[in-house]
C-alpha angles and dihedrals in degrees: 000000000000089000137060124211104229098167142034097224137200119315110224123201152186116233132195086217120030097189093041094057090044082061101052098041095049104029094035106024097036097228111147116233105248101183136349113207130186108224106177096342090312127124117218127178137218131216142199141187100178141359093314109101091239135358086178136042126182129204131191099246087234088085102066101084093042096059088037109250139153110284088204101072133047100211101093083197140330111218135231118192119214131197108274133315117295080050077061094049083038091055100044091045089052102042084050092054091045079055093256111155106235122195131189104209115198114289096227091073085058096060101173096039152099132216103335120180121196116224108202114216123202094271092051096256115157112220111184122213125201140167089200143058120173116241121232111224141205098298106047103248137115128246100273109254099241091063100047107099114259118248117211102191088192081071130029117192117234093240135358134213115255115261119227101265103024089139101041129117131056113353118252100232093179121220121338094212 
């Protein structure tokens, strides 16, 4: 294949109760609450557990069928990061022409990141992929939103300049055996 997995990325789902499950994944499970975003007069979180800017994001359920996606799952994806962007370009070019759906969701519910693209697979399942997580720094807070780049998913660029800290986070260190 003309890409390479290099990192098992964020989980995203749909819950019954938003606040609930904020509650439970910061209170119980210790994560620490990254972004909060309002998407349609929905609120979704974002959760982290290192330096990424989330390992966990959480949807009102109610979103699913607004953004099309399969009623019978509550993982709105599960997501796979690639080496850098034209692997990206390179993955989603290859899965369409294996017959794969691919979907671009809207950028705003993947605060933190940069292009992602969401392969469907026959059950309806979304896996994003992505070449770029934001890294938290020092001080615990996000990039702010008016200085992250803008992502248009009507059109792609053929290339993009490295962020800062494209390379950041936890090191790849590849199979053991």
């Amino acid at each position: 294949t003309p890409f390479k997995v290099t990192k098992n990325g964020p989980v995203h789902l749909f819950v019954e109760d938003i606040d609930q499950a904020l509650d439970f994944y910061t209170n119980k499970l210790g994560l620490t609450l990254t972004e909060t975003i309002e998407w349609q007069g929905h609120n979704c979180h974002f959760l982290r557990t290192n330096t990424e800017h989330h390992s966990l994001g959480l949807y009102p359920k109610e979103l699913r069928s607004i953004l099309g996606l399969s009623d019978h799952t509550s993982c709105l994806s599960c997501g796979f990061r690639v080496h850098d962007y034209q692997q990206l370009l390179n993955a989603i070019d290859f899965l369409a022409a294996e017959g794969v759906e691919i979907k671009k969701l809207p950028p705003e519910l993947s605060p933190g990141m940069g292009h992602t693209a969401f392969a469907i697979d026959p059950e309806g399942h979304a896996i994003q992929l992505y070449h770029y997580m934001e890294q938290i720094g020092w001080d615990g807070k996000p990039c702010p939103v008016n200085q992250r780049p803008q992502i248009d998913n009507n059109n792609w660029p053929t290339g993009i300049d490295m962020a800062p800290n494209m390379f950041g986070g936890e090191v790849f260190l590849g199979p053991w055996a």
